[in-house]
N, C-alpha and C positions, 0 to 999 in steps of 0.2 A: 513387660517381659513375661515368658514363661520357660516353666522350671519344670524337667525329669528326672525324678533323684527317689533312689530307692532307699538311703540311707536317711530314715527316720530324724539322726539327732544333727546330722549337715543341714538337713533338707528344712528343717524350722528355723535352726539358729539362721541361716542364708535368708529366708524370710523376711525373719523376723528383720535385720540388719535392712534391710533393703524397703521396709515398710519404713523402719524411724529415720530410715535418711531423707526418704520425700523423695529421690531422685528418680524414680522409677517406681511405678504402676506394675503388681503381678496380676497376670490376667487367665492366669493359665496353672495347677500346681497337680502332675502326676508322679503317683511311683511306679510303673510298669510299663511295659511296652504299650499293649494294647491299647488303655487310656491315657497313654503319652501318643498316640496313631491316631486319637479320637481328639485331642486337644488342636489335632492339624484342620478339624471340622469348622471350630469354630472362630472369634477373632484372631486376626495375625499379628503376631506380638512384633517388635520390633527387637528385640533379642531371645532367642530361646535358647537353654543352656539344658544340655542335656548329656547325664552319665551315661559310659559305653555296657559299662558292665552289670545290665539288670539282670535281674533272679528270672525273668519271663522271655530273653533275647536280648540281642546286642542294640543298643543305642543308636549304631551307624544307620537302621532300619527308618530312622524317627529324622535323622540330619536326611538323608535321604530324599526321604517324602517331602519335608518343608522346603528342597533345594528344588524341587520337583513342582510344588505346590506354591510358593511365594519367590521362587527365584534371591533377587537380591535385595527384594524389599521386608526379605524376614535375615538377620546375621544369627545365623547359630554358632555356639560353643558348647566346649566341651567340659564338665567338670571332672575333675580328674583328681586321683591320691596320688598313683605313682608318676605322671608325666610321661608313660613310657613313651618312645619314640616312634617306634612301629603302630601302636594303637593312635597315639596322633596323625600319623603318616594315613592313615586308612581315612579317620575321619576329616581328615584335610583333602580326603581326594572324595570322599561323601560328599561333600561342600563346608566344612564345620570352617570357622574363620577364625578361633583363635582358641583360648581354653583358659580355665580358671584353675588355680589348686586348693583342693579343700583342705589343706595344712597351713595357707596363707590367712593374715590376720583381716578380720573384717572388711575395714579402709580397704586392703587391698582389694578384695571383692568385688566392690564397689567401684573401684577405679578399672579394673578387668570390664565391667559392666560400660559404664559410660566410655570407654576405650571402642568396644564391641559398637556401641549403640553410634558413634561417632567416625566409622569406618575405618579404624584403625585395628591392628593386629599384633599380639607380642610373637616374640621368638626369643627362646631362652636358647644360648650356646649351642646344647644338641640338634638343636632343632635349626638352628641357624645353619650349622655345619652340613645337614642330611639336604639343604635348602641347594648351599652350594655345591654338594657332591651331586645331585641331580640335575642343575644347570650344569654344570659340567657335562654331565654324559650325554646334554645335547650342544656341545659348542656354544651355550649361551651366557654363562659366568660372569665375564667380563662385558659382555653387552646389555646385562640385564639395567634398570635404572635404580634396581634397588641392591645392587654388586656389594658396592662401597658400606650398606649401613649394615648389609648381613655378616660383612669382614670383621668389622668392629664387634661387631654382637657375636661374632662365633667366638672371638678372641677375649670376651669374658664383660663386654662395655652392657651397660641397661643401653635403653633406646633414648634417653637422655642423654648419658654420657656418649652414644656416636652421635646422636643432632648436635652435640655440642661440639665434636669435633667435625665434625664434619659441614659445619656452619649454618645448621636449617633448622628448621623450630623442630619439637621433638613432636609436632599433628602432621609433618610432611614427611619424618621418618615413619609415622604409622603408615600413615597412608602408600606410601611406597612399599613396605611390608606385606600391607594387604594386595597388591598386587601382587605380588609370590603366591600364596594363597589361592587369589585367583585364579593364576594361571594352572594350579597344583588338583580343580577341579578335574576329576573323572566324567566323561562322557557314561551315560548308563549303558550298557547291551542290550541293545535293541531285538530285545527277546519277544516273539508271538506271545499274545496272548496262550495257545497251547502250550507253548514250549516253557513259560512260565511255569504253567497248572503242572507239567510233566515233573518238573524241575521241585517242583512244591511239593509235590507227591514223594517223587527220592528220596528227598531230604528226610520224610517222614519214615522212611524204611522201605518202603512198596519196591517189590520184586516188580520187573516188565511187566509181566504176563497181570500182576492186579493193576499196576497203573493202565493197562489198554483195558480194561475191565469198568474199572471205576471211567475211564475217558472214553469208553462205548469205542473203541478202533481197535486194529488188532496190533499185538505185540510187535509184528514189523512196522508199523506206523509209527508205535510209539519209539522204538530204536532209530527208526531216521529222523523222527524231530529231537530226540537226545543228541546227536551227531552236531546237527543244525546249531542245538544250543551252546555244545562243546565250543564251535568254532565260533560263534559268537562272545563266549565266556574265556575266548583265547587259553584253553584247556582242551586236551586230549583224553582225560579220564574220569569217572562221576566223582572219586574222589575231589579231583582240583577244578572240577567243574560246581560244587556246591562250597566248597572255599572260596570261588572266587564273585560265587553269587550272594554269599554272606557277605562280602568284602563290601558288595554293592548295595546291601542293603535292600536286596531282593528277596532274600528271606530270611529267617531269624533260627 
C-alpha cells in the first residue's frame, strides 16, 4: 500500500500499525501533493490512501491520477477526520473506493485496509443515504443490486448486521457496495491539451491578454478555447469552470 498524509502524528502512528501487523507492505509514504503525484511514477500499490485536505492541493488531484494511471488494479481511499459527505461525494466520483477515519482505533484501520485491498467498500448512514437519493434521481433505486443492503445501512445496520439480515456473508455485501462506487465514477472532461494549459493558467490569476501571451496566440484564441473548456467543464463561467476542474482533479 501507499499512504498521503500530511498529518505528521496520523501519518506514523498508521505506519507504524500497519508495519507490526504484517498484513500489508508500505511501498510508498508522501505528505504533499506533488511527491504524493510523483509516488504515481513508481510501483503500483494495491491500496493507496490518500487525505483530501493537503497544505500543497486537494487530494482528489492524486485519486485522480492513479484512477487515470492504474485504473482498477490500484483501490484508492480516502483518509478523513471529518467524513464529510460532500468531500466523500467528490472523491467517490475521482475514483476513491471507500475511506478510513483517522479518529478510528487502530484494528479498525487495518480492517478498512484489508476491506479496500479485498474489493469491498464501507458506507456509513450518510453516505448510504446520499447513495440512494442519487439512484433515485435516476429511476434506479429499486433496481440497483445493492438497493436492499444500502436500505439497511442507511437505517443505522454495519455491513454485518444487513449481511446478516439480509442472509449473505458480509464479503458479498462489500462487494455489492463497491459496485455503487463504481458506478459513482466521473468520466474526466476531455479537455485539449490547450485548453487545459489555458485553464491552468486562470487558476493561477492570468488575465486573457498574459495567458495568450505566455501561450504565444492572441487573446481571442485564448477566449474561444476557455468557452470550449466551459462547455466541456459543464459550466458557463471561469468561476465554476475552475470549481469544477478542481472537482476533477485537474488542477489543484
Amino acid at each position: 500500500m501507499a499512504l498521503v498524509e500530511d498529518h505528521p502524528e496520523f501519518r506514523e502512528a498508521l505506519i507504524a500499525t500497519v508495519q507490526a501487523s504484517g498484513r500489508h507492505q508500505i511501498i510508498g509514504v508522501s505528505k504533499d501533493l506533488n511527491t504524493g503525484l510523483q509516488l504515481l511514477e513508481g510501483d503500483r500499490p494495491d491500496v493507496l490512501l490518500v487525505d483530501l485536505g493537503l497544505p500543497s492541493g486537494s487530494g482528489l488531484k492524486i485519486i485522480r491520477a492513479a484512477q487515470l494511471r492504474w485504473g482498477q488494479r490500484c483501490t484508492s481511499g480516502v483518509v478523513t477526520m471529518t467524513g464529510d459527505e460532500d468531500d466523500l461525494m467528490n472523491a467517490i466520483g475521482a475514483g476513491a473506493k471507500g475511506y478510513i477515519y483517522k479518529s478510528d482505533q487502530p484494528e479498525q484501520w487495518l480492517n478498512g485496509i484489508d476491506g479496500l485491498a479485498m474489493g469491498q467498500s464501507p458506507a456509513h448512514p450518510k453516505i448510504a443515504q446520499r447513495f440512494l437519493q442519487q439512484l433515485a434521481r435516476h429511476a434506479l433505486v429499486q433496481e440497483h443490486p445493492a438497493y436492499n443492503v444500502l436500505l439497511h445501512l442507511a437505517s443505522g445496520y454495519t455491513v454485518e448486521e444487513a449481511a446478516e439480515q439480509l442472509q449473505m456473508t458480509a464479503q458479498v455485501a462489500g462487494d455489492l457496495i463497491r459496485t455503487v462506487y463504481d458506478g459513482f465514477l466521473l468520466p474526466l472532461p476531455d479537455l485539449s491539451p490547450r485548453e487545459l494549459e489555458l485553464i491552468t493558467l486562470l487558476n493561477k490569476g492570468y488575465a486573457f491578454r498574459m495567458c495568450a501571451e505566455l501561450m504565444g496566440v492572441s487573446e481571442s484564441t485564448t477566449k474561444t478555447q476557455a468557452a470550449r473548456a466551459y462547455q466541456k467543464l459543464g459550466a458557463n463561467n471561469l468561476q465554476t469552470a475552475l470549481y469544477e476542474a478542481r472537482m476533477a482533479g485537474l488542477i489543484s
